[in-house]
One Martini backbone bead per residue (centre of mass of N, CA, C, O) as a GRO file, in nm:
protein
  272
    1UNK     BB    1  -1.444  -1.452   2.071
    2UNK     BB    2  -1.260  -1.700   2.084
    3UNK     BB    3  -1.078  -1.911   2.255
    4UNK     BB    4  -0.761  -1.766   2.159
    5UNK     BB    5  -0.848  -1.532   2.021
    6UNK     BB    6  -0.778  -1.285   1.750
    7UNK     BB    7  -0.810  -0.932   1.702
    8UNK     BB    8  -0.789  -0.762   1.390
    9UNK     BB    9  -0.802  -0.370   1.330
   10UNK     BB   10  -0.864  -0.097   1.155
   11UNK     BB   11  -0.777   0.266   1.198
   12UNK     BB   12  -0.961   0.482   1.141
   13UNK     BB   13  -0.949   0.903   1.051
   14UNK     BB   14  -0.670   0.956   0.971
   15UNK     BB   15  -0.467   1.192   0.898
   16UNK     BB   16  -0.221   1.357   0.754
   17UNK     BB   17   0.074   1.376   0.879
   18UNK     BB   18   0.234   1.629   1.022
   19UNK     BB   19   0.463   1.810   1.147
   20UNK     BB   20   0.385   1.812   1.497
   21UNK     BB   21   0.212   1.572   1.533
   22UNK     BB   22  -0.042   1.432   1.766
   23UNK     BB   23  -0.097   1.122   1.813
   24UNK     BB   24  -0.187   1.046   2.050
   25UNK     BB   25  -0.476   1.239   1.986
   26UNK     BB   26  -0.537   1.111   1.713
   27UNK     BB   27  -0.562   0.805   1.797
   28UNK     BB   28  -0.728   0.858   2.011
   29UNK     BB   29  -0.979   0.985   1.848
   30UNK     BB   30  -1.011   0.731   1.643
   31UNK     BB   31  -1.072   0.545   1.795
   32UNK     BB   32  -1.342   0.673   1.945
   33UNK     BB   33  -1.471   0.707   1.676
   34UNK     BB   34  -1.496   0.380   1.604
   35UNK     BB   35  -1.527   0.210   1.883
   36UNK     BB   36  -1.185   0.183   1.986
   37UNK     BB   37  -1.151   0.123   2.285
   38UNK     BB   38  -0.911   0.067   2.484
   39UNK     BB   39  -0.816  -0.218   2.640
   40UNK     BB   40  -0.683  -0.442   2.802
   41UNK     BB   41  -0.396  -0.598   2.599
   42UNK     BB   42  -0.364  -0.397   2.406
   43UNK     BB   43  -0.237  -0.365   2.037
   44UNK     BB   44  -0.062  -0.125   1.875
   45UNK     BB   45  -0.008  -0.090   1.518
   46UNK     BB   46   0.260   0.170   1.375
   47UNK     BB   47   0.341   0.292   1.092
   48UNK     BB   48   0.675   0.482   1.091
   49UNK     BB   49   0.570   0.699   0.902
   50UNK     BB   50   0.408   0.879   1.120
   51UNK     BB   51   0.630   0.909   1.304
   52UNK     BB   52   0.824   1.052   1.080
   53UNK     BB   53   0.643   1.287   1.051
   54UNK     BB   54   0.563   1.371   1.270
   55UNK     BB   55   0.918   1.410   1.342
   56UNK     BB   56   1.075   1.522   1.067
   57UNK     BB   57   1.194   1.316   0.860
   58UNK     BB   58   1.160   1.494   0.645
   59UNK     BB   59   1.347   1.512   0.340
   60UNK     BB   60   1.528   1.615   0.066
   61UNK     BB   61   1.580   1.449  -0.239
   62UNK     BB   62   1.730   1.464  -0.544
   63UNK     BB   63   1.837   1.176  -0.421
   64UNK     BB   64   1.826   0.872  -0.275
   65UNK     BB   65   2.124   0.767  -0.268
   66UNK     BB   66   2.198   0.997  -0.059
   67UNK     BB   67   2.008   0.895   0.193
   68UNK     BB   68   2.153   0.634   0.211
   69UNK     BB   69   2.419   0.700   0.271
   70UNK     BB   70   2.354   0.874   0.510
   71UNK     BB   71   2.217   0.618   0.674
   72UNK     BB   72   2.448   0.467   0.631
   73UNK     BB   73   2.694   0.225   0.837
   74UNK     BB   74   2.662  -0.045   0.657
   75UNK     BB   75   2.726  -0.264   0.432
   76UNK     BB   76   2.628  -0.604   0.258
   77UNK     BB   77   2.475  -0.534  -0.028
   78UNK     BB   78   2.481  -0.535  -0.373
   79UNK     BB   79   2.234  -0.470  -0.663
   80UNK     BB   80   2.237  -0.471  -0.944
   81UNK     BB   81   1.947  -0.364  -1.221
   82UNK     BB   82   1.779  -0.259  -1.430
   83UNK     BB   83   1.640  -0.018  -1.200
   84UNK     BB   84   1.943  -0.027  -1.041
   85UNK     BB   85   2.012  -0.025  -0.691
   86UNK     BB   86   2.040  -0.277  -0.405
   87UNK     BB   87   2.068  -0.202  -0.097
   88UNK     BB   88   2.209  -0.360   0.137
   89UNK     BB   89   2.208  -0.225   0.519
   90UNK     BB   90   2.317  -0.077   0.813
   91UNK     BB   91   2.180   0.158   1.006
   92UNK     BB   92   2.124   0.384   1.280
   93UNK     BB   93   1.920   0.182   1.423
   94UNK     BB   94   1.999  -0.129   1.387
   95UNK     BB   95   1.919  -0.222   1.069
   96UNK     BB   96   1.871  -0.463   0.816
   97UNK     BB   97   1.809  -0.307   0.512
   98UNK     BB   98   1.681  -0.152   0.255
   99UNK     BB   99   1.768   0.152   0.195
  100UNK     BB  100   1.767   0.210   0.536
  101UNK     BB  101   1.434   0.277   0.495
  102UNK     BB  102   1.412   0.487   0.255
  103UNK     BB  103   1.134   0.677   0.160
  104UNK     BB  104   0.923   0.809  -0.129
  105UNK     BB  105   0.639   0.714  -0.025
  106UNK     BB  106   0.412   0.889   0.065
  107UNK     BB  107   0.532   1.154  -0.064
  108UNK     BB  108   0.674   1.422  -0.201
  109UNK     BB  109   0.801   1.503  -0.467
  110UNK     BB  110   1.176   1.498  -0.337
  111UNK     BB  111   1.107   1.335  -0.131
  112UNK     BB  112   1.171   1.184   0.209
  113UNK     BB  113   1.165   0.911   0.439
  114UNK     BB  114   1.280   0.837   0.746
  115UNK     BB  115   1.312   0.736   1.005
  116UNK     BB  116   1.329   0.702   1.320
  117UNK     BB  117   1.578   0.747   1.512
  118UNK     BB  118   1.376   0.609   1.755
  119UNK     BB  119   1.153   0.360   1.782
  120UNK     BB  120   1.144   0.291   2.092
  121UNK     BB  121   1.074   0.607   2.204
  122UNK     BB  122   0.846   0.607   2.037
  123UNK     BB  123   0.669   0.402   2.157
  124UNK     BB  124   0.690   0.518   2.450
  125UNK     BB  125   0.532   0.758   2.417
  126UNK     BB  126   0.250   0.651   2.315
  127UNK     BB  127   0.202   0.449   2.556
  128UNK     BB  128   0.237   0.683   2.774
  129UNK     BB  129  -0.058   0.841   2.662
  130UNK     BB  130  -0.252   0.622   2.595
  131UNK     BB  131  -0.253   0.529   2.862
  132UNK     BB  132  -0.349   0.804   3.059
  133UNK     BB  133  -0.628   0.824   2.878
  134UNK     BB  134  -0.744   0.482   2.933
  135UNK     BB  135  -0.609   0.323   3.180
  136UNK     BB  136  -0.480   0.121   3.015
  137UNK     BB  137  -0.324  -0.175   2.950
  138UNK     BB  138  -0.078  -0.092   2.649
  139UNK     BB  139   0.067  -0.183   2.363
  140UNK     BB  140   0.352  -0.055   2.100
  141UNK     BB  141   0.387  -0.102   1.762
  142UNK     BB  142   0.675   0.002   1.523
  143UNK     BB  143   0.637  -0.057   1.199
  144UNK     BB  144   0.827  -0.216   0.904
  145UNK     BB  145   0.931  -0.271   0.608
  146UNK     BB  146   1.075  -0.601   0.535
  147UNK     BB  147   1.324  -0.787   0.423
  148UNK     BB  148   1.408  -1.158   0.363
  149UNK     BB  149   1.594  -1.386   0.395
  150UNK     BB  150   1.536  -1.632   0.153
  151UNK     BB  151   1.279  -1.413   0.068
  152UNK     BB  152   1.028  -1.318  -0.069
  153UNK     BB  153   0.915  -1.035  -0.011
  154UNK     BB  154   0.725  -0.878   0.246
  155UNK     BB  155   0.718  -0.735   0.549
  156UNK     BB  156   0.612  -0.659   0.870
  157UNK     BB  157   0.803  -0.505   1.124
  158UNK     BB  158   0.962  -0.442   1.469
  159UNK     BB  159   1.135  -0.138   1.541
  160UNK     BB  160   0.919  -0.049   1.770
  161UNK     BB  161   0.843  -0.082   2.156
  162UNK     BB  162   0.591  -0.040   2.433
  163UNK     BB  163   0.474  -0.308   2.663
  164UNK     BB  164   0.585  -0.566   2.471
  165UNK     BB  165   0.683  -0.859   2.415
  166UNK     BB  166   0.932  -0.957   2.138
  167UNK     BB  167   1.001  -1.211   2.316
  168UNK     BB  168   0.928  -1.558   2.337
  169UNK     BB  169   1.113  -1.732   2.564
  170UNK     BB  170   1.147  -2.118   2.547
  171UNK     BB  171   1.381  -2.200   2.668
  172UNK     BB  172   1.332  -2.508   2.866
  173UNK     BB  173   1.105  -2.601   2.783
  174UNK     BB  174   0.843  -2.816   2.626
  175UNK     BB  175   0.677  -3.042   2.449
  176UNK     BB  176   0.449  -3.233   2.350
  177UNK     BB  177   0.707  -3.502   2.432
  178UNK     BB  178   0.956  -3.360   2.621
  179UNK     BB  179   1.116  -3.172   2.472
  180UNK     BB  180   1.371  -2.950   2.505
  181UNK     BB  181   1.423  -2.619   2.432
  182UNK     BB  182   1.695  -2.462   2.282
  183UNK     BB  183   1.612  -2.197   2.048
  184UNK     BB  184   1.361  -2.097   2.125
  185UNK     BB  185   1.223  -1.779   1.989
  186UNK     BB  186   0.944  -1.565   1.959
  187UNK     BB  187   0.900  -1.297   1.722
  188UNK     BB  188   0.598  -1.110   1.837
  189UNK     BB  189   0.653  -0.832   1.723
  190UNK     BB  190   0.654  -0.917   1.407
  191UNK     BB  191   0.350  -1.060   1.436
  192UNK     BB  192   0.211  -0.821   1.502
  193UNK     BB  193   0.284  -0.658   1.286
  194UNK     BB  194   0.174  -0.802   1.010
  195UNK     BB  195  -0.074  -0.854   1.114
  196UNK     BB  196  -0.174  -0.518   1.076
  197UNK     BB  197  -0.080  -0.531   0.793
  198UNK     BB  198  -0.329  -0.690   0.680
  199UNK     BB  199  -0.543  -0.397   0.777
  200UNK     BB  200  -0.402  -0.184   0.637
  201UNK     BB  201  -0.198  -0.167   0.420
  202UNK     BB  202  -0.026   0.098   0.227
  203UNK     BB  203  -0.298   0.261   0.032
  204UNK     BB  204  -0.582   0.351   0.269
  205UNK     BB  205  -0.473   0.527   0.522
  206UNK     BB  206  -0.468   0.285   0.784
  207UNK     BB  207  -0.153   0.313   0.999
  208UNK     BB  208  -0.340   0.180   1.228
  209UNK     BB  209  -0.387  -0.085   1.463
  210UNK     BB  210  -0.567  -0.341   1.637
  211UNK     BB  211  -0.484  -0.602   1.897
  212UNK     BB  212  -0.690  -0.853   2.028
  213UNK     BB  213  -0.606  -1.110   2.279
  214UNK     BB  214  -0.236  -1.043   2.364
  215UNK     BB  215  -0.211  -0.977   2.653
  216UNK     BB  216   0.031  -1.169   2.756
  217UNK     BB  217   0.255  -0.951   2.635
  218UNK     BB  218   0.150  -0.726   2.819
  219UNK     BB  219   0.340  -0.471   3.013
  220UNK     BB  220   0.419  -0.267   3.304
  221UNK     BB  221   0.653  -0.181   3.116
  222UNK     BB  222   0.822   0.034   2.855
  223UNK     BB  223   1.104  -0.149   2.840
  224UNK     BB  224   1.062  -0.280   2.482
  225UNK     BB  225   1.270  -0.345   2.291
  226UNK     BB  226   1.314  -0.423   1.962
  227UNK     BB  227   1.627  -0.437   1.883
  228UNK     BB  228   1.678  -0.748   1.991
  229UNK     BB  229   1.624  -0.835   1.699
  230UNK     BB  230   1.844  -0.777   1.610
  231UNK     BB  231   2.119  -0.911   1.422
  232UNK     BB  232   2.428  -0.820   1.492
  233UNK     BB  233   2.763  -0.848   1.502
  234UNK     BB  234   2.831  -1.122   1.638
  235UNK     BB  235   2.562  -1.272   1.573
  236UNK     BB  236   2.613  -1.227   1.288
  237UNK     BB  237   2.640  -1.475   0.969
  238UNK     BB  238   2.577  -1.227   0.800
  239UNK     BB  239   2.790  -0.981   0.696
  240UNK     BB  240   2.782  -1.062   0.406
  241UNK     BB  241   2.744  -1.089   0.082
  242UNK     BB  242   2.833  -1.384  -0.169
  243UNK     BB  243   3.009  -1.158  -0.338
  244UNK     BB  244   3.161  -0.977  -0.081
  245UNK     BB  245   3.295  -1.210   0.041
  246UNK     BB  246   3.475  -1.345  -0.204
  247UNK     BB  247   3.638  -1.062  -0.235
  248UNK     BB  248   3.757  -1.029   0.011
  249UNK     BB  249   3.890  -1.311   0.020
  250UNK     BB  250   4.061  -1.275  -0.244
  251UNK     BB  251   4.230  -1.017  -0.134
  252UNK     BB  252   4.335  -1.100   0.131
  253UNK     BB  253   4.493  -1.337   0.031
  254UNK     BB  254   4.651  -1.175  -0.187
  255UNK     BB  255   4.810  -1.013   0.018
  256UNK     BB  256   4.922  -1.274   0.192
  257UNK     BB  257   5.071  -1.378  -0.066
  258UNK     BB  258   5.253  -1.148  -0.103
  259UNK     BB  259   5.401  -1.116   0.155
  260UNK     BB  260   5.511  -1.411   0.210
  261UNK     BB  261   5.688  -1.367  -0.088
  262UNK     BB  262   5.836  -1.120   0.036
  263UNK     BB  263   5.977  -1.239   0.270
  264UNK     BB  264   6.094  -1.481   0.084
  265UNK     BB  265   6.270  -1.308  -0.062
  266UNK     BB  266   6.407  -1.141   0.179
  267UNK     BB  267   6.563  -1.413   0.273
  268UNK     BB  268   6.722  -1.520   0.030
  269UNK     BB  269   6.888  -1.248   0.038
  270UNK     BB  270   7.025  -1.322   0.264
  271UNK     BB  271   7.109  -1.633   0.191
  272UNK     BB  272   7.338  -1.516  -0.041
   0.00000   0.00000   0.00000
């Protein structure tokens, strides 16, 4: 591999995962079966999907529009279509994106598939298990496909990570100019999911990919939450869709417009 690239492949040999299957040992004898015994500095990139299923979040579901409601903390925009409804919304995850991430696709028909409750929680168990099986320091991202504001189709990004730094924060540095970058920070686990999704594929079987030669981003510690990336709350620059925010907007209007009114009217009858 040339000096600075990074090698990416798919984890082959991945059986179907049940409820209650131990991933550390399946992903683990996958890899030593591959050929592809982790080194120090790799990063394991897992599709949100099977850590799902690990983990019982398969559940019933004769209407998928009733699992995004249980799902959904905020709603941010809907939107009629042929096809149906597309809610975007904040799920309990604090992660912003489609259908609050409940997902119908590779799963038995009637049911569907929810997020990881904590998909940080679960990065933090692979990554402490496949360290201790193959003594390697090596960082785990938990990746899920979201769709992006301004932005067609879909990409994969990390929704959980543990051991690798998920944000490379550039501010203070300078540029190859010498000038001072003011809010540059590179979303390198976004970009690991990705690289990943590219040798995964959707419907290959191939859930796990392989990332080596990014050494530089895995840490000593697994408190490497993803979450940090989601950009909720105070930091939301677009806290609704812009047909929702029109709608409030006039609500709200109508109504100071209205007691404003009231106000004047009753002040009147008392100058009478």
């Amino acid at each position: 591999m040339p000096a600075g690239g990074i090698l990416v492949v798919p984890v082959p040999g991945l059986p179907e995962i049940a409820e209650g299957a131990d991933l550390v040992a399946l992903i683990g004898d996958a890899l030593v079966a591959a050929g592809l015994t982790p080194a120090e500095g790799d990063v394991l990139v897992v599709t949100s999907k099977i850590v799902s299923k690990a983990e019982g979040r398969r559940v019933a579901a004769a209407d998928r529009e009733d699992a995004i409601t249980a799902e959904t903390v905020r709603v941010v925009a809907t939107r009629a279509h042929p096809g149906g409804v597309t809610r975007i919304v904040e799920n309990r995850q604090g992660i912003v994106q489609a259908a609050a991430g409940v997902d119908a696709s590779n799963t038995p028909e009637g049911t569907v598939l929810l997020l990881p409750a904590d998909p940080d929680a679960s990065a933090r168990v692979l990554a402490a298990g496949l360290r201790a099986r193959f003594g390697v320091r090596l960082g785990v991202i938990v990746s899920d496909t979201l769709g992006r504001a301004w932005r067609d189709g879909q990409i994969d990004q990390a929704i959980g990570a543990a051991g690798v730094r998920v944000l490379d924060d550039l501010r203070g540095s300078r540029d190859s100019f010498g000038q001072e970058l003011v809010v540059t920070q590179a979303a390198i686990g976004d970009e690991l999911a990705s690289a990943g999704d590219l040798v995964k594929g959707k419907a290959s079987g191939m859930p796990v990919a392989l990332v080596r030669g990014f050494g530089h981003a895995v840490v000593d510690g697994l408190d490497t939450p993803a979450r940090i990336l989601s950009r909720t709350g105070e930091k939301d620059m677009f806290r609704l869709g812009t047909d929702e925010a029109l709608a409030l907007g006039r609500a709200e209007g109508h109504a100071a417009g209205f007691a404003e009114g009231f106000a004047a009217g009753l002040a009147a009858a008392r100058d009478a």
